[in-house]
C-alpha positions as CSV (number, residue, x, y, z in Angstrom):
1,X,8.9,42.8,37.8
2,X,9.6,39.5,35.9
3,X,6.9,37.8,34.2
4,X,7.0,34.1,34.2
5,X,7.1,32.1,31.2
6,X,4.1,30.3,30.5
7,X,4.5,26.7,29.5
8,X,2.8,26.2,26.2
9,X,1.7,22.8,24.9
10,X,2.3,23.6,21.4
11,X,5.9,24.7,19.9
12,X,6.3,28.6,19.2
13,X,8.4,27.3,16.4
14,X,6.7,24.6,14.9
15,X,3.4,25.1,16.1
16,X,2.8,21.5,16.6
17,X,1.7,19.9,19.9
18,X,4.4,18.8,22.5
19,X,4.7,15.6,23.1
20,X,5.6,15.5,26.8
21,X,2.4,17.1,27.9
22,X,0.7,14.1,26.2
23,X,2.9,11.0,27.0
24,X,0.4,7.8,28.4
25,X,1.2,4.5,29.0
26,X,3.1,2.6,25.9
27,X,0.0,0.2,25.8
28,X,-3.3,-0.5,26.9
29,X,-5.3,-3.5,27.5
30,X,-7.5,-4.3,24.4
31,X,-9.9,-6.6,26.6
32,X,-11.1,-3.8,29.1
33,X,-13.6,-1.9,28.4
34,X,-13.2,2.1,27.5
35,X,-15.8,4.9,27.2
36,X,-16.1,6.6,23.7
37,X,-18.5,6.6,21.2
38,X,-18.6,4.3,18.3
39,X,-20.4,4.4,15.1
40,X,-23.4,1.5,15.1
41,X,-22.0,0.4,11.4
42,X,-19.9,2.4,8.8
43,X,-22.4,4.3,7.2
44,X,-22.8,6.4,10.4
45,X,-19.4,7.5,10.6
46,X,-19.3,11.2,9.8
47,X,-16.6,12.0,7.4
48,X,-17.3,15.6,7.8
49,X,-15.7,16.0,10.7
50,X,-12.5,14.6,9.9
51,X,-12.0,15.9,6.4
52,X,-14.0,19.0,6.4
53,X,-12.4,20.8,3.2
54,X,-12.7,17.3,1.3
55,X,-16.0,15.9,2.4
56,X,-19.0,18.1,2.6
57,X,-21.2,17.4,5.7
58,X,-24.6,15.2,5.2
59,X,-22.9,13.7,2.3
60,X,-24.7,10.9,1.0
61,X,-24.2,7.2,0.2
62,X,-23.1,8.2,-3.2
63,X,-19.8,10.5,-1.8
64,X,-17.0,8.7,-3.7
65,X,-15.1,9.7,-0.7
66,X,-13.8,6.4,1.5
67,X,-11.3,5.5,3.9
68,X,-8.7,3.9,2.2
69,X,-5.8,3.4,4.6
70,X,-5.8,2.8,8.4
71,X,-3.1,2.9,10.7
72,X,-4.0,0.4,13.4
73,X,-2.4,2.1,16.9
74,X,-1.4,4.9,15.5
75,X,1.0,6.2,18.3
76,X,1.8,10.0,17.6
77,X,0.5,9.8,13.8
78,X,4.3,9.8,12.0
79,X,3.0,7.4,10.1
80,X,0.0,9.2,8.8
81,X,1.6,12.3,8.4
82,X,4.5,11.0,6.1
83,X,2.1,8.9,3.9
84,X,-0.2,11.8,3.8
85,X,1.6,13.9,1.3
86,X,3.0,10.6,-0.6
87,X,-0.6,9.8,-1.5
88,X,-2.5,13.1,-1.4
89,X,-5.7,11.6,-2.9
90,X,-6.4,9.0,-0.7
91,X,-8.4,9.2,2.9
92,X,-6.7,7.5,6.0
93,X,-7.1,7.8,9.5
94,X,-5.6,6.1,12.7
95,X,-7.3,4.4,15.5
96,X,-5.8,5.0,19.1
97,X,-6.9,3.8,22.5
98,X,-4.6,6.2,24.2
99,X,-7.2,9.0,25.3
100,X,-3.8,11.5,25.2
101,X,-2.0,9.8,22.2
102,X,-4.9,10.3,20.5
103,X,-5.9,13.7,21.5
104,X,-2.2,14.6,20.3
105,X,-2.3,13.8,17.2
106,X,-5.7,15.4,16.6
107,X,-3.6,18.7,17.6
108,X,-1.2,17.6,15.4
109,X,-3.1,17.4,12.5
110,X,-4.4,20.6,13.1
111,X,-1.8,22.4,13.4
112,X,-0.5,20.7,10.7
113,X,-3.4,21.9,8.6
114,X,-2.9,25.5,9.6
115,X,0.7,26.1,9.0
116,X,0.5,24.2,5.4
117,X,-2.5,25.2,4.0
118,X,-4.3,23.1,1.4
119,X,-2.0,19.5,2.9
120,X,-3.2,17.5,5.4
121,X,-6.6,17.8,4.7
122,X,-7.2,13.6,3.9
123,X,-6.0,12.2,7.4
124,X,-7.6,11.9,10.6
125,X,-7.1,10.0,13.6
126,X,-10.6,8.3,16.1
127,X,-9.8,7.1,20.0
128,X,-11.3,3.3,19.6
129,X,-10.4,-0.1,20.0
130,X,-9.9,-1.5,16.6
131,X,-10.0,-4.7,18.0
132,X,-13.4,-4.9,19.0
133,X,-14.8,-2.4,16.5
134,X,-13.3,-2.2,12.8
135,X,-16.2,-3.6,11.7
136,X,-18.1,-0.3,12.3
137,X,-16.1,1.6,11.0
138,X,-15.4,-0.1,7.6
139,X,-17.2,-1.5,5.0
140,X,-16.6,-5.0,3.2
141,X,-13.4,-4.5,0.5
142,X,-13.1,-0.8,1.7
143,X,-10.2,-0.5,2.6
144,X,-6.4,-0.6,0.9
145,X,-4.0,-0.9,2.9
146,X,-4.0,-1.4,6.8
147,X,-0.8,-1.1,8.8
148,X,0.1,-2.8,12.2
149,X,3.9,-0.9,13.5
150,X,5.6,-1.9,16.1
151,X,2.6,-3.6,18.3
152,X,2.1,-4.4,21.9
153,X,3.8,-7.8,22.0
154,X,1.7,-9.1,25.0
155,X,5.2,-11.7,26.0
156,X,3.0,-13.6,28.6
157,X,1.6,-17.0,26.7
158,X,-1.5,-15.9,28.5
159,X,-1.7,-13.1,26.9
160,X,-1.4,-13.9,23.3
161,X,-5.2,-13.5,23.2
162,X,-4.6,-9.4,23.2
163,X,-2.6,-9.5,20.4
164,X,-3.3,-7.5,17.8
165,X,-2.8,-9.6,14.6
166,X,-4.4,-13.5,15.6
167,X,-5.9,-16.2,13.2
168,X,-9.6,-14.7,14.6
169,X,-8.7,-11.3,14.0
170,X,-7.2,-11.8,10.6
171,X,-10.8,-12.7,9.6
172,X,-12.2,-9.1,10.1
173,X,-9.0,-7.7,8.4
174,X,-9.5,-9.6,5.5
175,X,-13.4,-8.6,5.2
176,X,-12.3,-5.3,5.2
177,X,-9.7,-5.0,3.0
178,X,-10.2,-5.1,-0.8
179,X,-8.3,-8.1,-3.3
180,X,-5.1,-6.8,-4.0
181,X,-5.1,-4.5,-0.4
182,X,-2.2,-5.4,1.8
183,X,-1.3,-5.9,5.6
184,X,1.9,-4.3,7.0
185,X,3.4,-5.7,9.8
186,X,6.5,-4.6,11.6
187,X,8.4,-5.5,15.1
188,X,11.7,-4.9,17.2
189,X,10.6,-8.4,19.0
190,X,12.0,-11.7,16.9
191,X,9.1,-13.4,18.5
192,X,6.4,-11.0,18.1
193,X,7.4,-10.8,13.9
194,X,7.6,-14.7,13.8
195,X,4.0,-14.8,15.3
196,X,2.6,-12.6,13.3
197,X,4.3,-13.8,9.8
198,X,2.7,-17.3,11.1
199,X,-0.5,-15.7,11.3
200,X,-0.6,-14.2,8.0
201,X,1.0,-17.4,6.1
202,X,-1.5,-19.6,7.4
203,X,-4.2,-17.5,6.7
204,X,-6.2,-18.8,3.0
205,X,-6.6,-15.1,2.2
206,X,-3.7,-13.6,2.3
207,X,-0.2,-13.8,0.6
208,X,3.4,-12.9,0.7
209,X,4.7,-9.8,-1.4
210,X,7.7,-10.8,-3.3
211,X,11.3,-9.6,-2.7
212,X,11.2,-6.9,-5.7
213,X,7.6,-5.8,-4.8
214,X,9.1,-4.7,-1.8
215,X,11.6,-3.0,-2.7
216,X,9.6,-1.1,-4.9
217,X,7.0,-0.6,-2.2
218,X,7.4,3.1,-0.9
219,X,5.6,2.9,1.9
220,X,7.5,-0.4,3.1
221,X,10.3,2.3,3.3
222,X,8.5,4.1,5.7
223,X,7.9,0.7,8.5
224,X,11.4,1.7,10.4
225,X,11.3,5.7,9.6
226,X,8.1,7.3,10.2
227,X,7.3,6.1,13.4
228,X,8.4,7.0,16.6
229,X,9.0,3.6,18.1
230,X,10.9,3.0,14.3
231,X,13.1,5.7,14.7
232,X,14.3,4.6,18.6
233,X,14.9,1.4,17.7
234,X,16.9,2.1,14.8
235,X,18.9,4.7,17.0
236,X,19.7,1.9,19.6
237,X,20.7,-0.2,16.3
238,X,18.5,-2.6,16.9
239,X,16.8,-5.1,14.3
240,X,13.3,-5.1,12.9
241,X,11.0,-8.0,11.7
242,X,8.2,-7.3,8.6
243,X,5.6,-9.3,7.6
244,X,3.8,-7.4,4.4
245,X,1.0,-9.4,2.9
246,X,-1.3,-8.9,-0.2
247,X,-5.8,-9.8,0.8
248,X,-5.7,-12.5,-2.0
249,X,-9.6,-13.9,-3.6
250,X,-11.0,-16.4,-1.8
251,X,-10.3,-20.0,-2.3
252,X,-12.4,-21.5,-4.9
């Protein structure tokens, strides 16, 4: 008698998750409401139970531990997992409205953490809308670095409200992000990068990196290579558009 072969969601070789038993919609509407829970301010989100081996649980307002970097629609986490060893020190997480993008990069890290002992210990990913909620989950000046790849480009003019990086929005990123943090933008959609560099260059608190800061940026690097959406488009040879900007003092 021959036994069938079960289909496995994770990788015999790798151990990570499968991506096809995961796949969702490419994007979601930021204006609808979803169901998960969100911290009532910053101070009651639980680090514990995203870095376990790094934070201890009921640590107190004195932890030096903070989120430092936040990968804004995250997608499958490449992002996260490439800048995780390239800055071992520093906390990030990424925030995904996808219920099963999310949940698969959760499997991701863990598996991650269990074949590599010791690594992957200081990322994490949360199912929100960053949106409507960064503000509970981060702390005036917190954070970094934020990072904003390959976004929904919402086409319609009507739908320019749902865009991710907008005058309004660039408000909250700013309050979150410490002088000298910085905004990375990137896009396969002329339009989309034009709107966005807009954004930013009209915004009083925030500026442009110059040419040789970017190229000695390491993470800037990683805008077309880490991602998953990167890597397609620069298979199909197709072009990308960056906007990278430094959270400047506020105008006296």
């Amino acid at each position: 008698m021959i036994e069938k072969e079960t289909t496995s969601t994770f990788n015999k070789s790798t151990g990570l998750p499968r991506k096809r038993f995961y796949r969702a919609r490419a994007h979601s509407n930021p204006l609808s409401d979803s169901h998960f829970p969100v911290p009532l301010s910053p101070s009651q989100f639980d680090y514990s139970l995203h870095y376990p081996q790094l934070v201890p649980a009921a640590s107190d307002d004195d932890n030096p531990k903070r989120i430092q970097f936040a990968d804004i629609g995250c997608g499958f986490g490449g992002l996260l997992v490439a800048l995780s060893t390239l800055f071992p020190d520093k906390l990030m997480i990424g925030m995904e409205i996808r219920d099963k993008v999310s949940e698969y990069v959760k499997e991701r890290i863990s598996a991650l953490r269990t074949t590599n002992p010791g690594q992957y210990q200081n990322i994490s990913v949360v199912r929100t809308n960053s949106m409507k909620y960064i503000p509970n989950y981060f702390e005036k000046g917190q954070l970094t670095k934020m990072f904003f790849l390959f976004p929904d480009p919402h086409f319609k003019e009507k739908n320019h409200r749902r865009r991710v990086i907008s005058p309004h929005l660039l408000d909250e990123y700013a309050y979150t992000l410490a002088v000298g943090g910085i905004i990375y933008t990137i896009t396969d959609v002329e339009e989309l990068g034009e709107w966005m560099k807009g954004c930013l260059e009209n915004h009083p608190m925030f500026e442009a990196l110059m040419e040789e800061e970017l190229e000695n940026d390491l993470v800037v690097k990683l805008l077309t290579s880490a991602t998953e959406e990167g890597q397609k488009v620069a298979r199909n040879g197709g072009q990308t558009f960056q906007a990278v900007y430094r959270r400047i003092a506020p105008p006296l």
